[in-house]
N, C-alpha and C positions, 0 to 999 in steps of 0.2 A: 139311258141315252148314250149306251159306250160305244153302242154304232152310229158313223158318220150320218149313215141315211135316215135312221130314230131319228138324229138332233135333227136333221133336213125335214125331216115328215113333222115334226114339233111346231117347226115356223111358218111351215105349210098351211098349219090347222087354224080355222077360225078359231076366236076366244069359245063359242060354243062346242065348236068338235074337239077342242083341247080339254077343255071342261068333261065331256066325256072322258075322253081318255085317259085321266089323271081319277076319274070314280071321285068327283066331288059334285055332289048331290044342289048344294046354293051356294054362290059365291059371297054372297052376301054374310051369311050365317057361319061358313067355312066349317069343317070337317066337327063331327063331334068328338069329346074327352074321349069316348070311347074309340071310336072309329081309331083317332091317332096314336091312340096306347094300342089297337091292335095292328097297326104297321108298324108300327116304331118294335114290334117284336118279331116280326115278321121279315122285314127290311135290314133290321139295325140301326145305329145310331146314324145322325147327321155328322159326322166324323172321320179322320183320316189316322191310319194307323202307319205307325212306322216301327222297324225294326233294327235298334243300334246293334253294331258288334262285338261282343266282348270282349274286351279288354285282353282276356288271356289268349282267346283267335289272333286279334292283332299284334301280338308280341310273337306268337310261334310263327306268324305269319312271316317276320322279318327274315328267319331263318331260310324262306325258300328260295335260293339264288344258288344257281352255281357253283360261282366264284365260294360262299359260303360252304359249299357239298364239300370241293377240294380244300378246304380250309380245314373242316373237322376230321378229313381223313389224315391229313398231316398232321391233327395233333395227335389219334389216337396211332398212329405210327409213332410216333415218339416218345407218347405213351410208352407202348409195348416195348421200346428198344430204352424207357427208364432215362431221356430224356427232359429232365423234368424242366428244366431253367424253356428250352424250346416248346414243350406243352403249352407253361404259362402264357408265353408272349402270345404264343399263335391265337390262344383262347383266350385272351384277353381284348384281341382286336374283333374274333369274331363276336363278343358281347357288345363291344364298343358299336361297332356297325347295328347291329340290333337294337341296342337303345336311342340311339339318332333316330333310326328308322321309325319305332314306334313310337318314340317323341313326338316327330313331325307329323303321325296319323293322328294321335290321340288328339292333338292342337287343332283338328280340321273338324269344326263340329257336324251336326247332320244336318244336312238340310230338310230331309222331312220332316224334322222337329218343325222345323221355323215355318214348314208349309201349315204343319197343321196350325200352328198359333197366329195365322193368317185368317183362320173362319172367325167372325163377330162371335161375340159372349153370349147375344143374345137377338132378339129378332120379336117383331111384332108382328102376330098373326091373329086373324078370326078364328074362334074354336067358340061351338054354343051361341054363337049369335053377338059375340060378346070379344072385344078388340084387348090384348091380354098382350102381356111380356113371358116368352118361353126359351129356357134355356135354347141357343142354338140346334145340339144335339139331338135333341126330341122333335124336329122338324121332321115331315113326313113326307111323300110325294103326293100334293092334294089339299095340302096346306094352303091355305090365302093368307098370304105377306104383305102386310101395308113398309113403303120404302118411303125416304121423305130426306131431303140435304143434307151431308152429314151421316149416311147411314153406308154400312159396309155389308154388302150385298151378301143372307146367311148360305143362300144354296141357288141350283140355276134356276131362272123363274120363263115362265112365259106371260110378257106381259097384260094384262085385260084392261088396266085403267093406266092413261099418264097425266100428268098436269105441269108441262114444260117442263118434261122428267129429261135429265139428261145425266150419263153416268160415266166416270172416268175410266178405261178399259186402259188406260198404257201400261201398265204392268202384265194383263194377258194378252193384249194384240200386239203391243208395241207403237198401236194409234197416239199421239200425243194429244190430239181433242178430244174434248168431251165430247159422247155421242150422244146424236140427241136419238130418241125413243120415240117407239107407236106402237099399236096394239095391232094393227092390220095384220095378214094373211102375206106370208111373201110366196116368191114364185122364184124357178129356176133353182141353179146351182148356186149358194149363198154362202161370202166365205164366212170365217166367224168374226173379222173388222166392222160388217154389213147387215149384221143377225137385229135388227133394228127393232124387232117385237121381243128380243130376249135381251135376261139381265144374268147376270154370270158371276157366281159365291167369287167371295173376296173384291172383286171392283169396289169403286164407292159412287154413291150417288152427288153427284155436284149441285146440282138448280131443280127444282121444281119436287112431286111427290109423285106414287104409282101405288099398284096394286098389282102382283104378278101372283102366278099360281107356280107350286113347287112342283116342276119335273123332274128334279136329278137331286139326288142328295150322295154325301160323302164320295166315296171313287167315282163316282158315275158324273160329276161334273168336269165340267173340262179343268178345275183344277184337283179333282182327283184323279183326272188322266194324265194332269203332267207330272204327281206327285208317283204315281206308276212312271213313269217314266224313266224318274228320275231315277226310284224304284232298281228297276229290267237294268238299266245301262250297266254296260260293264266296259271298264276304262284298258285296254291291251297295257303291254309295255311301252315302254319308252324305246327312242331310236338307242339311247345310250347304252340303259337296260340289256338290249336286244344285242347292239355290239360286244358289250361287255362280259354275256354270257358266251356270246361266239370266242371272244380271244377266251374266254374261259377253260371252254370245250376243248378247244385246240391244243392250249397251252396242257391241260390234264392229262389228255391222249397222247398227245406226243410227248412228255413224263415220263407216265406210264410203260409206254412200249420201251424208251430208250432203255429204264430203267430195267426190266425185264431183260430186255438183249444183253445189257452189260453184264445183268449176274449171272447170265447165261456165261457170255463170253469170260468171267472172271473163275467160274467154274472149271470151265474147260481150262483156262490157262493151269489151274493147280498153284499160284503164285500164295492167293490168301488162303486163310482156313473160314469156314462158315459162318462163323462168329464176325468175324471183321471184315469177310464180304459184306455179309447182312446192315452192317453197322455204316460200310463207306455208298451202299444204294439207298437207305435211306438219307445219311447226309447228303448225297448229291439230290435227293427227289425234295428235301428240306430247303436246301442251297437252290434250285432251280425255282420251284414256286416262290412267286411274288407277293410274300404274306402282305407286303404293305400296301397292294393295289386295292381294296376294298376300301383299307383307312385312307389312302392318299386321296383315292375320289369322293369320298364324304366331305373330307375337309375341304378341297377345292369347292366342290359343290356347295359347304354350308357358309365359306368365305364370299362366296360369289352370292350366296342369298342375304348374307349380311350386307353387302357393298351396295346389293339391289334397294333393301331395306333403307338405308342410310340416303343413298344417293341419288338414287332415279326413282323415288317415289314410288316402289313397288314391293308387295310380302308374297313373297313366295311360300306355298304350304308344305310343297314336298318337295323333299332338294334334288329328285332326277328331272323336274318341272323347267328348272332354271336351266339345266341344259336342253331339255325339249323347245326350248325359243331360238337356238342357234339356227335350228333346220326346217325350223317353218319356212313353207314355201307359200301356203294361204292360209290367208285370214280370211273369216266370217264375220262379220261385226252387223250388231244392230245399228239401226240408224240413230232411232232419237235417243237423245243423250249423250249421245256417244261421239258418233261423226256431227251432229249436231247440237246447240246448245237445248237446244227442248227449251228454249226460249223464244214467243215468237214476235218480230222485229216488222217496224214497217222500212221498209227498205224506198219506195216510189210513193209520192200522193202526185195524183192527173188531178187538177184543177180544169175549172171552165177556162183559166186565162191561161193557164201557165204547166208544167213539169217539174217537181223537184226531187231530187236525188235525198235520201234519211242517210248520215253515215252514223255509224257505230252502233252494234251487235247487242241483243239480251235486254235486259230489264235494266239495266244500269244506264241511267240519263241523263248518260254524257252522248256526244253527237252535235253534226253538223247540218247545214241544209241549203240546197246549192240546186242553182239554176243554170244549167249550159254551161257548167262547169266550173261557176263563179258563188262562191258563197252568198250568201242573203240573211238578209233579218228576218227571223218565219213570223218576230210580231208584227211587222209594218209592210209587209210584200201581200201586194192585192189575191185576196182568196183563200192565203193561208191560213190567218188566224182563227176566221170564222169555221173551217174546218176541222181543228185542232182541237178547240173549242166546242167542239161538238162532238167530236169524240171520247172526249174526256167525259160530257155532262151523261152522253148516253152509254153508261157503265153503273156496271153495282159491283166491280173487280174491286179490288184496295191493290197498293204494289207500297211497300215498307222496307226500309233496310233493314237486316235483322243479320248483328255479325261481321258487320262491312257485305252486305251482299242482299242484296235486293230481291226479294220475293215478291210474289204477288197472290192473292188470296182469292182465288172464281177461277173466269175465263182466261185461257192464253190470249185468245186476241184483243181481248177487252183488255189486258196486261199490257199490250203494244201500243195501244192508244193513249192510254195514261203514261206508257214512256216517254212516248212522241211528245206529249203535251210539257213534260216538265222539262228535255231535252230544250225547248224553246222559251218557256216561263220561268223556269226554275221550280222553286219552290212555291212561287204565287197561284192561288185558286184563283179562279173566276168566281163572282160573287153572284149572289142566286139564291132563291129557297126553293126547295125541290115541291112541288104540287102533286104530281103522281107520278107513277112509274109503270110504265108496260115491258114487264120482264121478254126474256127471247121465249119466244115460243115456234116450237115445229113446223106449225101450221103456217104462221107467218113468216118467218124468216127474219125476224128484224126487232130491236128493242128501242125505244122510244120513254124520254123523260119530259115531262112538263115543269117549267120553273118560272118562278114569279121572280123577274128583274130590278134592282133596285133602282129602275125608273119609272117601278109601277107596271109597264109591258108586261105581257105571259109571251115565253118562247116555248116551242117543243122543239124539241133535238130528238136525229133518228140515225140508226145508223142498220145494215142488213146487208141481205144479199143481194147485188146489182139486179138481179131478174125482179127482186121485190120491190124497189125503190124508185127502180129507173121509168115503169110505167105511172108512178107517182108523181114522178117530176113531169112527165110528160102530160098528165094532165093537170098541174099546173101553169104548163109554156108548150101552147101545140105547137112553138117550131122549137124544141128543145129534140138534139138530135139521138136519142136511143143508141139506134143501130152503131152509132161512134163509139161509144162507152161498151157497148155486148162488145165489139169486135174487140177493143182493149183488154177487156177483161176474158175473153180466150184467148188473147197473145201472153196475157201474165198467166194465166193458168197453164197452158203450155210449159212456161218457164217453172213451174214447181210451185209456183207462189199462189194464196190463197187474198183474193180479191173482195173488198169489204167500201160498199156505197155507203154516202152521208150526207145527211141535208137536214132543214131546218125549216120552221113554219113560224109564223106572227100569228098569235091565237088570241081572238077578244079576250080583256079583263074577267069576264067574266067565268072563262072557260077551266073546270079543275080538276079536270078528269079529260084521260086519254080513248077517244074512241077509234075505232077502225075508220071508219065513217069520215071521220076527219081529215085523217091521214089520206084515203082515197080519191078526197076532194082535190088532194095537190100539197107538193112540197117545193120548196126551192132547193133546189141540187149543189152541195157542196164541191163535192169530188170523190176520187175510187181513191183508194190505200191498197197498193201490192204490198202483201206481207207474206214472210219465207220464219221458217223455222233454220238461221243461219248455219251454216257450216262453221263448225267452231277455226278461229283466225289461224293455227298453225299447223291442222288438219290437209291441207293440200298439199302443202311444201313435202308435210309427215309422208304423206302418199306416193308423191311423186320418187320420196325418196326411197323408200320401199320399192316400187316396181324396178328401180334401178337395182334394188338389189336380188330383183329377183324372185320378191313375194309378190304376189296375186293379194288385193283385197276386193276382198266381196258381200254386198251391200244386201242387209236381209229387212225388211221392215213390214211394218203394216199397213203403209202410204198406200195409195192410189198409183199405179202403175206409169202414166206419165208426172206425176208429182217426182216420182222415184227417180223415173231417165232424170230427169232434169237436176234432180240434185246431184246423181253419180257423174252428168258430167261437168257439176260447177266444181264437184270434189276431183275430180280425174280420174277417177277408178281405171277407167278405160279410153282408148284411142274414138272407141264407138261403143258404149255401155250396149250391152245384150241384156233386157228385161224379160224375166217370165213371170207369171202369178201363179201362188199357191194353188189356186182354180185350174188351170192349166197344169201344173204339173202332176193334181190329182185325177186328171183324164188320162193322162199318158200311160204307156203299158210298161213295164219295166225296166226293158232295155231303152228306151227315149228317156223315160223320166231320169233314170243315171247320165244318160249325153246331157241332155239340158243342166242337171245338176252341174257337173262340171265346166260348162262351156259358158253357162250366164254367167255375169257380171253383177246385175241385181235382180234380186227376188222379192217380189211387194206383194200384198196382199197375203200373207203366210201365216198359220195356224205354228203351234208351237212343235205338232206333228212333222210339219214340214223343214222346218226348222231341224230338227233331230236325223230327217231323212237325209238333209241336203250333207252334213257333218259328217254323214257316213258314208256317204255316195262317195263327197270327195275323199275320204278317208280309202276306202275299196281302190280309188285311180293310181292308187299309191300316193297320196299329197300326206304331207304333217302337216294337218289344220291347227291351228287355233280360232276358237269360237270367244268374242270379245260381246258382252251385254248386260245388262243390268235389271233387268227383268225378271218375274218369276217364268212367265212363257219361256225363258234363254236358257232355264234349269236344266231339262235332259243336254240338249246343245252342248253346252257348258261343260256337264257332265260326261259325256261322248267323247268331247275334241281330245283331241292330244295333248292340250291345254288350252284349259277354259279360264277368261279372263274376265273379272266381274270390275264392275265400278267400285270403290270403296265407301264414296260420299253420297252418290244416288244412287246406286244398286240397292235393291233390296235384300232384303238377308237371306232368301232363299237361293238366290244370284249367285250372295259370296259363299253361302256354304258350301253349293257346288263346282264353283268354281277351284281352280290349283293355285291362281293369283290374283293379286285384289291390286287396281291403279290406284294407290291411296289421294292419285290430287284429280282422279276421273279423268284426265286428258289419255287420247289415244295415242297422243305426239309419243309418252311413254313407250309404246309399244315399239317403237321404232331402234330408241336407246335399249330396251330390256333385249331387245333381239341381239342387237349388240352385244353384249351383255354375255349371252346367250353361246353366241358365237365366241365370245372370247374364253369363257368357259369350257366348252368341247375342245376348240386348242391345247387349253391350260393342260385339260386329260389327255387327250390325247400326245401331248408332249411328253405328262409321265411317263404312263404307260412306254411310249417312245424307248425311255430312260432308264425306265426300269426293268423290262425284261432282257434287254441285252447282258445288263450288268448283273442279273441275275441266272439269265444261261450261264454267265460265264465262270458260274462259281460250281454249276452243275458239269462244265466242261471240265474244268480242273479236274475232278473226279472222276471222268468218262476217259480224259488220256492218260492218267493215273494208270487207270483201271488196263486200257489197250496197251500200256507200254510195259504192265505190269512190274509196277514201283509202289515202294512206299507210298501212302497216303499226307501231302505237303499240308490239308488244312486239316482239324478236327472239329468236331460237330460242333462245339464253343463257339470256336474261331467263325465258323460259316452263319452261326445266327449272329455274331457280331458285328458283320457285314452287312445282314438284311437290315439289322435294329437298328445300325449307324444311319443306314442311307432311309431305311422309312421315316425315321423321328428327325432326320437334317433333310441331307439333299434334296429328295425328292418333292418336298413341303416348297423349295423355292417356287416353282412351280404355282405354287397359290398367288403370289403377288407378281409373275408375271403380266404386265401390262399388252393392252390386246395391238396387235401389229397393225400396221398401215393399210388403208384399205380392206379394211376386214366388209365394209359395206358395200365392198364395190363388186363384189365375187358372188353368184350364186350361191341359194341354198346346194348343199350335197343334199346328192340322192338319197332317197329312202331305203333304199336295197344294198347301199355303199357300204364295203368292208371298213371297217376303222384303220387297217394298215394296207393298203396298195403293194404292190410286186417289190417297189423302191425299200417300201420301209421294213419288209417282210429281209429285204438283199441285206439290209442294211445292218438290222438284227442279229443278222449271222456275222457279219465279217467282225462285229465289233467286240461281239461277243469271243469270236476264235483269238481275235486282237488281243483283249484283256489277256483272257485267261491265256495264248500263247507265251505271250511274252511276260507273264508271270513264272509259268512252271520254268522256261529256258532259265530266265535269271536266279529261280530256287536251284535248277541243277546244277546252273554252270558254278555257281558258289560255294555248293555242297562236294562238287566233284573236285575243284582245286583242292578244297579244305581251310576256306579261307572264313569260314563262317559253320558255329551248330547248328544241328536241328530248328532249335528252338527258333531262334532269330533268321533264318532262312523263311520260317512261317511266318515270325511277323512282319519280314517284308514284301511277302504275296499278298497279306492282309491289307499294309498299307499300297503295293499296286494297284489292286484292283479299287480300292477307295479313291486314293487318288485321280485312278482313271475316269471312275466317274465323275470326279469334279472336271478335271476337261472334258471329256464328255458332253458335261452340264452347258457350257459356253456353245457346242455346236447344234446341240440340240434345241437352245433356247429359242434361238431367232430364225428368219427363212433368209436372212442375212447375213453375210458373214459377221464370225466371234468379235473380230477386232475392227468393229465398227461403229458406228455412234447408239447402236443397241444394246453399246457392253455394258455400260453403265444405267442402262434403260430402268433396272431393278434390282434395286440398294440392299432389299433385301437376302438378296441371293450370297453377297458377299459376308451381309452376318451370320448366315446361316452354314456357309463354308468356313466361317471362323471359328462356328458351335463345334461343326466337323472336327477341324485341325485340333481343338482342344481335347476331344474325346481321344482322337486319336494318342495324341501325345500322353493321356493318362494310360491305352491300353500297354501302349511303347515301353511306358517308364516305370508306371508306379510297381513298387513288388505283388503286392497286393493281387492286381491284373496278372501277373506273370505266374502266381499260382494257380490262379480260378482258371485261366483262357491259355496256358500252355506260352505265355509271347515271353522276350527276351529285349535287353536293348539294342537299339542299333546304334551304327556310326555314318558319320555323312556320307559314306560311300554308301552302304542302301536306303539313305536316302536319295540318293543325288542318281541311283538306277530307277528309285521309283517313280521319281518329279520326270523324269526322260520316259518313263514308259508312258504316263500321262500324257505327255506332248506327243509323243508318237500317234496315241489313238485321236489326240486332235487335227495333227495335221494332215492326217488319212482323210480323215472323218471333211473338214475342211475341203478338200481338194477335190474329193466328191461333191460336195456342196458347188465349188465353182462349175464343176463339169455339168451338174445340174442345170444351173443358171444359166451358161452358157447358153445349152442346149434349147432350155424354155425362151432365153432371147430372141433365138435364131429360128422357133418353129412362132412367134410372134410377127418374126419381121417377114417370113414367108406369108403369113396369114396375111398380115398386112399387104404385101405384094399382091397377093390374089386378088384382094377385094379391090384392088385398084385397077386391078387390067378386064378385071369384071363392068369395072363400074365405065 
């Protein structure tokens, strides 16, 4: 059945033309020992195979990055020019990077594991005539399966026998009801929420018992197709990834050539000899790359996964993940469970007298109950209680706190009823001995108890689907008006909500058994129950506040397609939810099926297929999706998006394995802070970076106008790695605890296609960089050329310039504010970590120790008091651009402004 049209032509086939087709000879007798030992070698096992990766694949795997490539050429350059102390560092970061990295894989276990330990142990089937327990595995296609409450469905079956069979599918439709089951013959195009004659490996059976025949075993079931799925998927880069290998590239190439031209140009001059050229283009190609941007963005990133961890209830698996939630622009999310509580609520009961309002959500029965707007007593208000009452009695659900948290054990709606009921009683039963019970059954629609009253009276309680009840009532009150109650309940079905009649009978003492017969003779009609599978309470506001920022969420389920509209617009998804069905977009030809993907809003009736498609459509538009769900169907999805977001409390474990983050408290409101989160993160980097390549041209410039002016060399290769190692292991780390700016939620997602540095930041890069390193070399010469200072200490106060510089620097880079604002002190950390700075410094300064190993000397307050000045120099440049900035940004505001009003 790996073809859509096979499984179609399956449901198609009567239980006798399936029977053929399957070459099972009696159903009764089911396959022989033999017959199933010679498929079972033929076939293979009933099983699902998966394939982990090796351990040593995912460690060599870290290495392939870019950033990583120019990292081992820099050491093996320094290498060869007998660098040793610069070797170390550099290959010391790039192992560092590498072990993070395969840390966070190794820590993400497989999800095909978890799918395959989803097939039951074992399975009961006819073989010989004779009803036997067979390992799962050795199931065949042609197999007769007896299924019975309690059983975990071993392979796909098509059904031939049910007995009020109904089976839980929300883990592979996303359906949150139990489905109920038949054997019949379907027709048409049928999705797989609808397949009503089939039972599908891994569901479980909830109420009644069957008999299905084995058509699909191991891959060939639809969860061996999703386990291929999950399989096939292959997850691209990250946006961050993807920037980071660009400034990579760039920052290499443009290295590379500079460095080339100068030993070109340094050649030509005749100034050095070969040895000391060779020795001043690697320190400048050592001095220009930014060894610490690999380590700086780990750490940001695994800071930001901890804070996630701690704070917002979220485990990030892979730490580029955490920034991939900055630039989501949509989300995919299932419904139930998720936007929903997958708990379902009766929200309205219509009484013959009266209307009343159900407040509060779930299984948890607390709640109010209110008429025209005015509370009521639901024990003593005419209609209700006999209602209530009867919803409760006609149930075989249990609902139990277990944990502080309320569960229920059967039916979701039979869970509603018994809310409703104790929301108004409390804890108190109605008293009663139960006589018999007419479980729900297909055919009928409706479940019915008998109970002997302890006034001696026999009542039956009934409760079903309005089409079943209402001509009940009707004939027991011919002026009992039908058509009122049908038109109600397609106004609440309309609204999304699922509509449930209930009434009650006076049966002689006599009577102790439940007939049809009885029942058709006439009921007395209680009332309808609208009930909704609620939208979880902080779920809209969550939405509302997202589309302001500029993410798109979009609703995937396995509802019923106006169930769906109706919920997407109590949730707000949209101004005007756009709904299409999985059914429909599997008719479409491929260029429509991609429009629709992108342009609805919700998608209902969806196979897990569809689900994978939609992830990728929008992925193709250029969107950074996130796919949010909790399901095994959500597996490839999950696996596909750009980040897959599983539940951590309801998700299944197939869910979280594929998924990159887990909402450990299941709310989606999460989603909204993580994004956040997200956002403030890509800042954080992207403000390094900012930070760090300037201040690391500028140590490659030094050496470049060295070189053009043909002079001695002011720094030595020491001196230039003690630059990079000061600011990677201090300054540049502030950066992790900056705190995220104002209105970070109020700004679009950035483009997919968007450079990490714009024309500004690129202007910005150079002048500051010429900044440093200018008014470094001026102040080394003008001091060397008096004779007012040696060698030695002329270098180490270019050392502490350009250091210094970066700490102001650090102040204008931090904020989109100006330095000396109420953001100076935003992040406390920043100033211990400039303290860590000044300390190292002052040991390179002073101690003798330093002054042997690194070439430096001491100074006196006059270099310092040139260095602290050149600092504030590159601030108050740096600064004054910033206003000019603002300025600017104010003034094409208050124009836009202007427009829209002479527009309007």
């Amino acid at each position: 059945m790996d073809d859509p049209a096979e499984q179609r032509r399956m449901t198609h086939l009567t239980v006798e033309q399936a029977q053929g087709q399957v070459g099972t000879p009696d159903l009764e007798a089911g396959l022989t020992s033999a017959e199933a030992a010679r498929r079972l070698v033929a076939n293979g096992p009933n099983a699902l195979e998966s394939h982990s990766t090796p351990k040593w694949v995912m460690f060599l795997r870290q290495f392939n990055n870019l950033i990583i490539y120019i990292l081992i050429g820099a050491a093996v350059m320094t290498s060869l020019m007998r660098l040793t102390t610069d070797t170390i560092i550099i290959a010391l970061v790039i192992i560092i990077n590498a072990v993070i990295g395969y840390y966070q894989e190794a820590n993400a276990s497989n999800a095909l594991e978890k799918i395959k330990k989803m097939l039951a142990a074992e399975a009961t089937v006819y073989r010989d005539g004779d009803r036997i327990d067979v390992p799962t595995a050795d199931l065949v296609v042609g197999d007769v399966v007896f299924l019975e409450a309690g059983d975990n469905v071993p392979a796909d079956l098509r059904l031939i026998e049910e007995d009020n069979l109904t089976i839980q599918e929300a883990a592979l439709t996303g359906e949150s009801n139990s489905v109920e089951k038949q054997t019949e013959a379907l027709t048409g195009n049928v999705p797989l929420a609808e397949q009503s004659n089939m039972a599908f490996a891994s569901t479980a059976v909830a109420t009644g018992s069957g008999v299905g025949l084995v058509v699909a075993t191991g891959a060939d079931t639809e969860l061996g197709k999703i386990s291929q799925s999950v399989a096939d998927v292959r997850k691209g880069q990250t946006p961050l990834m993807k920037q980071l290998d660009g400034v990579g590239s760039g920052i290499s190439k443009g290295i590379l050539v500079a460095a080339v031209g100068f030993f070109i140009l340094g050649l030509i001059g005749g100034h050095y000899t070969l040895g000391t050229l060779a020795l001043a283009i690697v320190t400048m190609i050592v001095g220009s790359l930014p060894e610490g941007l690999p380590a700086t963005t780990s750490v940001v990133l695994a800071m930001g996964v901890s804070r996630m961890a701690k704070h917002e209830h979220t485990i990030v698996k892979t730490l580029p993940s955490a920034e991939t939630l900055g630039s989501v622009d949509v989300i995919a999310t299932d419904k139930t469970g998720t936007l929903t509580k997958n708990e379902m609520t009766i929200t309205t009961i219509v009484t013959p007298s009266a209307t009343f309002d159900v407040s509060g959500t779930g299984y948890t029965p607390t709640g109010e109950f209110s008429q025209a707007g005015q509370v009521v007593d639901p024990t003593s208000t005419d209609g209700l209680p006999a209602l209530l009452i009867a919803g409760f009695e006609a149930n075989d659900t249990t609902l139990a706190e277990i944990d502080g948290q309320y569960e229920i054990n059967g039916e979701p709606t039979d869970g509603a009823f018994l809310t409703a009921y104790h929301k108004a009683y409390g804890e108190q039963e109605p008293a009663g001995e139960e006589l018999d019970l007419l479980p729900f059954d297909s055919d009928y629609r409706y479940m019915a108890k008998l109970l002997a009253l302890p006034d001696g009276s026999h009542k039956l309680y009934i409760k079903g689907s309005p089409d079943k009840l209402l001509p009940m009532a009707q004939a027991g009150d011919p002026t009992f008006d039908a058509d009122h109650y049908l038109q109600l309940t397609s106004q609440f079905s309309q609204q999304g909500q699922r509509v449930i009649a209930v009434g009650e009978k006076d049966c002689p003492t006599d009577m102790t058994e439940i007939t049809p017969d009885c029942l058709d003779s006439g009921i007395t009609f209680l009332g309808l129950a609208a009930i909704i599978d609620p939208p979880r309470e902080d779920v809209i506001a969550s939405i509302r506040s997202m589309r302001h920022a500029g993410v798109k969420v979009k609703m995937i389920t396995g509802d019923h397609p106006e169930t769906a509209a109706a919920i997407a617009g109590k949730l707000g998804l949209a101004d005007s939810p756009r709904v299409v069905t999985g059914t429909e977009l599997d008719e479409m030809d491929d260029d429509a099926r991609a429009k629709a993907m992108v342009q609805a809003d919700v998608f209902a009736r969806t196979t897990p297929k569809n689900k994978l498609e939609i992830v990728t459509a929008l992925q193709k538009a250029g969107n950074i999706t996130a796919m949010v769900g909790d399901g095994v169907n959500d597996a490839p999805a999950l696996k596909k998006a750009d980040i897959g977001v599983a539940m951590g409390m309801a998700g299944t474990d197939v869910a979280k394995d594929a998924a990159d983050m887990i909402l450990t408290d299941d709310k989606f409101t999460t989603m909204e802070r993580a994004i956040a989160q997200g956002r403030r993160i890509y800042d954080n980097i992207k403000k390094s970076i900012l930070f760090l390549l300037p201040t690391s041209f500028a140590e490659g410039l030094v050496i470049a106008f060295t070189i053009l002016t043909m002079d001695d060399m002011p720094l030595n290769a020491p001196q230039m790695l003690w630059i990079n190692m000061v600011s990677a292991i201090t300054i540049q780390f502030a950066f992790i605890f900056e705190p995220a700016e104002g209105g970070i939620m109020d700004r679009p997602p950035r483009p997919n296609n968007a450079p990490m540095m714009n024309k500004h930041d690129v202007f910005q890069l150079i002048y500051v960089a010429i900044l440093i390193s200018g008014i470094g070399l001026l102040a080394h010469d003008y001091l060397l050329s008096r004779g007012l200072v040696d060698t030695a200490t002329a270098s180490t106060m270019m050392v502490n310039i350009i250091i210094i510089g970066k700490v102001f620097y650090l102040f204008n880079i931090r904020t989109k504010a100006l330095a000396f604002s109420k953001q100076f002190f935003s992040n406390p950390m920043a100033f211990v970590i400039i303290g860590i700075m000044i300390v190292l410094q002052l040991i390179l300064t002073y101690v003798p120790f330093m002054h042997h190993v690194m070439g430096t000397a001491n100074m006196s307050w006059r270099e310092w008091g040139i260095s602290i000045a050149a600092g504030f120099i590159v601030l108050v440049v740096t600064e004054i651009d910033k206003l000019i900035r603002m300025s600017l940004h104010h003034r094409a505001g208050r124009d836009k402004m202007s427009t829209t009003k002479a527009k309007a």
